[in-house]
N, C-alpha and C positions, 0 to 999 in steps of 0.2 A: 208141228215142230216139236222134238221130244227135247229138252234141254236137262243137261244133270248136272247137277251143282256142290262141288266139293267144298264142305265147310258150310252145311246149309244149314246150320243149326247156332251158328255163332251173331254176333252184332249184325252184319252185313249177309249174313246167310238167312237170318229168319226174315230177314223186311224184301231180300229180293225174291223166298220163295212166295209169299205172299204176295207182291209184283208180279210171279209170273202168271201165276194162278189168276190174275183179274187181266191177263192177257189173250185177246183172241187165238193169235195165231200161235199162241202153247198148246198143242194138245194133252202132254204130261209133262210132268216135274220128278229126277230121282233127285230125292236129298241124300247127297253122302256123309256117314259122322263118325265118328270113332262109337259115341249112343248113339244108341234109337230111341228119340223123343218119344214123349206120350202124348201128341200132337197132330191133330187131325187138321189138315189143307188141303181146297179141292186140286184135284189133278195131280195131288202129291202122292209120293210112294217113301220109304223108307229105305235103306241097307247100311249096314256098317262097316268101315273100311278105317282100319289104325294105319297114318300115312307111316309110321315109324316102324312098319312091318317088313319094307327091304322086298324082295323078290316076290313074297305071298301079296304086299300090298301092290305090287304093278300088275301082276297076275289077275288078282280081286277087280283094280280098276279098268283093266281093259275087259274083263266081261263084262262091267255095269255100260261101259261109252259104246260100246258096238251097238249102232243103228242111233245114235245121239245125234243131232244137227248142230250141238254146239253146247263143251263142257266148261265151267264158269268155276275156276280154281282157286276158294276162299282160304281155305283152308291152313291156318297157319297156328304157331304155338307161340307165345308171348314170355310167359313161365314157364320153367320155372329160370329163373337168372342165373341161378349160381349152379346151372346143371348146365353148361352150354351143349355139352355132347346131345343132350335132348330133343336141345334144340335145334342143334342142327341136324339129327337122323329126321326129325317131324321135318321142317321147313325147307333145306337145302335137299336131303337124297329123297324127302316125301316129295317135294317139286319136279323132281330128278323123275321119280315113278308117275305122276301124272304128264308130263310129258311124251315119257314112251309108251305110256298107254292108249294117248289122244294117235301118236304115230300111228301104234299097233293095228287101233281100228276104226283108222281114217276118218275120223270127225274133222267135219269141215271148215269148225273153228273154235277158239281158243280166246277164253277171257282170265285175263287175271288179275288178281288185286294185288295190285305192287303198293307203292306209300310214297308221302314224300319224304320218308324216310332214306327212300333211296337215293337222292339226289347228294351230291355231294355237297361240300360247304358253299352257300352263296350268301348274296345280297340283301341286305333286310331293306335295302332304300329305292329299290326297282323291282320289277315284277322278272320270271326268267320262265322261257317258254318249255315245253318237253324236250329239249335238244341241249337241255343245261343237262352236263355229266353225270350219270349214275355210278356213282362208286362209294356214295355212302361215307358213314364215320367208323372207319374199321375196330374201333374199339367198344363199338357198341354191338353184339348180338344182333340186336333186330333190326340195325340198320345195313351190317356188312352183309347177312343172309339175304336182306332183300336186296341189294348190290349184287349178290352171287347169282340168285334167281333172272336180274335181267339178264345176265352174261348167258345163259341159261338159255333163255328166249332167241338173245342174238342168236347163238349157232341152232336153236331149232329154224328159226324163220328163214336161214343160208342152205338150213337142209330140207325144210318140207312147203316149198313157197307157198304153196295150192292153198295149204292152212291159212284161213283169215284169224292172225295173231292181234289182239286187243290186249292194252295193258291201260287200267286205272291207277292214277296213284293221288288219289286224296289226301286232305289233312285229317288233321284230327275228328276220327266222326264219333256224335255223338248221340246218344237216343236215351230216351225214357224206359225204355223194355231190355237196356244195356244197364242201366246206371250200377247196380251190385255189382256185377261183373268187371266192371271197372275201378270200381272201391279194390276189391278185391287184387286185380293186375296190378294197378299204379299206388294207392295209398298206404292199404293193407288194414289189419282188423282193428287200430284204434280209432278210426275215427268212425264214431255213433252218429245217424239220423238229426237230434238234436243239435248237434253242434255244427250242421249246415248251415249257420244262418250268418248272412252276410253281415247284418246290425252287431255281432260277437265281434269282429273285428273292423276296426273303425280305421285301419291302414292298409294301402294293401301295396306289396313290396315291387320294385321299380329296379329290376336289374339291366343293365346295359346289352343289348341286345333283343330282350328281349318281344319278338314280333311273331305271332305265328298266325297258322290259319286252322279255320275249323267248318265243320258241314255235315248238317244231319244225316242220318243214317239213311232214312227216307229217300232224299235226295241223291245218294251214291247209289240206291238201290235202282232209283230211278234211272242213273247211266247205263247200271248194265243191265236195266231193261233193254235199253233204247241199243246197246252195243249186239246185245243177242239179235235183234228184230231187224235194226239196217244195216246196209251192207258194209261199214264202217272196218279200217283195219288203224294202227298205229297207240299213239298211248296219247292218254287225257288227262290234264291236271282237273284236278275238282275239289273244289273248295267256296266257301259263301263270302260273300262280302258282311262287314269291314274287315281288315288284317284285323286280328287283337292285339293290342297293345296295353303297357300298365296304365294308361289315359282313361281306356274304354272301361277295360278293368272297373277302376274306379268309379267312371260313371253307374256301370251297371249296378254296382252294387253299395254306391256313396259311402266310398271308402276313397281316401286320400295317398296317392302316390307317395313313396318313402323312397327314397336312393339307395337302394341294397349293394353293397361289392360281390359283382360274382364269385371272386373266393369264397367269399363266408359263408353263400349260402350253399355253395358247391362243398364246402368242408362240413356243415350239419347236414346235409344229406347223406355225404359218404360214412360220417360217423351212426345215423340213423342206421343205414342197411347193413353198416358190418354189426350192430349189436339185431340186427333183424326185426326191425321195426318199420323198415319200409320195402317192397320188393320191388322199389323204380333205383337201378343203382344208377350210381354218381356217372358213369361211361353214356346210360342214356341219355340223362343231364346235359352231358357235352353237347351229344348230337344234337336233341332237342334246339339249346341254344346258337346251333351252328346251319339249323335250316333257313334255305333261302326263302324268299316271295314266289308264291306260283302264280303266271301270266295264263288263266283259267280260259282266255278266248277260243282256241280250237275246240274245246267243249261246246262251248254256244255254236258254233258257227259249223264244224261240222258235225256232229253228234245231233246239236239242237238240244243241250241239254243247259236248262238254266234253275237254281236252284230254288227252292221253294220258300227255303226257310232262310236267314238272315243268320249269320254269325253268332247275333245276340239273342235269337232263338232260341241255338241251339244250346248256348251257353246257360241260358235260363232257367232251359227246361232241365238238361242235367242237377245244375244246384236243387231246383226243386225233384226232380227223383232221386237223388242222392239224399237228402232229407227226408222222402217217405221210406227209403229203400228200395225201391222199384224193381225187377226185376222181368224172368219171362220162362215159358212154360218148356225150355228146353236146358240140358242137364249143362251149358256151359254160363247162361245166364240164369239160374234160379236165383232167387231175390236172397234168401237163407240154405247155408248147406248144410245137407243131415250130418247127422251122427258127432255132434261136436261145434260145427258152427265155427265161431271167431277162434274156442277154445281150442281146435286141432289147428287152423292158421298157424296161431301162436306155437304151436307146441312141436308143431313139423318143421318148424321155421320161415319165415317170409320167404317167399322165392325160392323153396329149396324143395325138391320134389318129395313129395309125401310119402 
């Protein structure tokens, strides 16, 4: 089975090229990246392929998938925030082009990593299965993109049936070989290693609503092993047990729940990113707080995929590589960026393309 993986160099691209490679029935792995890492994995090949290339990048991608059994489309752009057009040449018309490429040469199926971002506003008091509405929070970039991508999907699957289309959409995933990367996307350059530590803050803040889910990287990696290998089509919630809540919160890190109003803390964040101090703006904010509960059973039960690790896990281990800086040997999670580091962050502005 030759399987080629768009985005194989990101959170979720380096833990499943590494899954596939300890997989029997892979015989090769192309990673697809905008770099080409300096990273040796067996059964792995390299090529580079900029999704925000328009014609050259569908061109590019349909010579890499010809003779593929099954392309796995990670591949997406988070930042820059305040560049939307970016972000939507990378994520909406780069989707756009792996699409018509998977058409062009007939690969037999089709994995992609949607979110639960996509979902639209639900439930935090009931669990709601993959048939709860994809439309996302249109004010938010990376929620309405991934909204657009399933629409995306819908009229591919009405026009290419034969394609076995799989669609993941997890919570929040989190890993040790991510954690700068992530500093990086959601916090931004002041927060230092040392000041990870949970004992620093002896409250920890209680906003209404506030309920989500999360699941290591490991674990998502492991579905679309399991989506590549059985003959599985439709989409998967994926996510670990317990929900997180400001409860857990607390416990984990014996810190004491505070009543926060979501105004206020919605008004210091939005104030945070417009002086450029944080690249999560106030719009993601929304969405974040407006995701439903995912009813994760279809996973188990057709997939067979149950997760390894535990909420509080994953939750763990982040604080702790967040505090060493952790990091990983390919150019979109290095632990430290050359040439400047925190100081060109700053200096380019959060979220604003360099």
């Amino acid at each position: 089975m030759r399987v080629v993986v768009v985005g194989a160099t990101g959170n979720v691209g380096s833990a499943l090229v590494r899954a596939l490679a300890g997989e029997p029935a892979v015989t090769s792995v192309l990673g697809l990246a905008r770099r080409i890492p300096d990273w040796h994995v067996a059964k792995t090949s390299w090529a580079s392929v900029d999704l925000r290339a328009g014609g050259r990048a569908e061109a590019d991608l349909t010579r890499h998938f010809r003779d593929a059994d099954a392309v796995v489309h990670l591949g997406w752009l988070i930042q820059p925030t305040r560049d939307p057009l970016m972000t939507w040449q990378a994520n909406a018309l780069g989707s756009t082009a792996v699409l018509n490429a998977v058409a062009a040469a007939r690969v037999p199926a089709l994995l992609y990593s949607s979110s639960i971002a996509a979902y639209s506003p639900g439930p935090k008091d009931r669990a709601v299965g993959e048939d709860w509405p994809t439309h996302g929070w249109p004010q938010a970039a990376y929620s309405h993109e991934k909204a657009y991508v399933e629409r995306l999907l819908d009229v591919f699957e009405y026009e290419h049936p034969s394609v076995r289309v799989v669609r993941m959409r997890p919570g929040f995933i989190f890993s040790r070989h991510a954690a700068a990367a992530q500093r990086r996307l959601f916090i931004g350059p002041l927060l230092f290693g040392p000041m990870v530590r949970p004992e620093l803050s002896p409250v920890m803040p209680d906003v209404r609503g506030l309920r989500f889910q999360v699941v290591r990287t490991s674990d998502v990696a492991e579905a679309f092993r399991l989506g590549v290998t059985e003959p599985v089509r439709g989409a998967f919630n994926l996510a670990a047990d317990p929900v997180v809540d400001a409860e857990l919160l607390g416990r984990l890190f014996d810190a004491r729940p505070v009543r926060l109003p979501r105004p206020l803390l919605r008004a210091a964040l939005a104030t945070a990113w417009r002086a450029r101090l944080t690249p999560a703006s106030p719009q993601l904010f929304d969405a974040f707080m407006r995701l439903p509960v995912m009813d994760c059973s279809r996973a188990a039960d057709v997939l067979g995929w149950r997760p390894r690790y535990s909420a509080e896990d994953a939750l763990l281990e982040l604080v702790e590589a967040l505090r060493d800086g952790a990091g990983h040997r390919t150019p979109p999670l290095v632990p430290r960026l050359p040439a400047g580091g925190r100081l060109r962050e700053l200096a380019t502005g959060v979220g604003r393309r360099p």
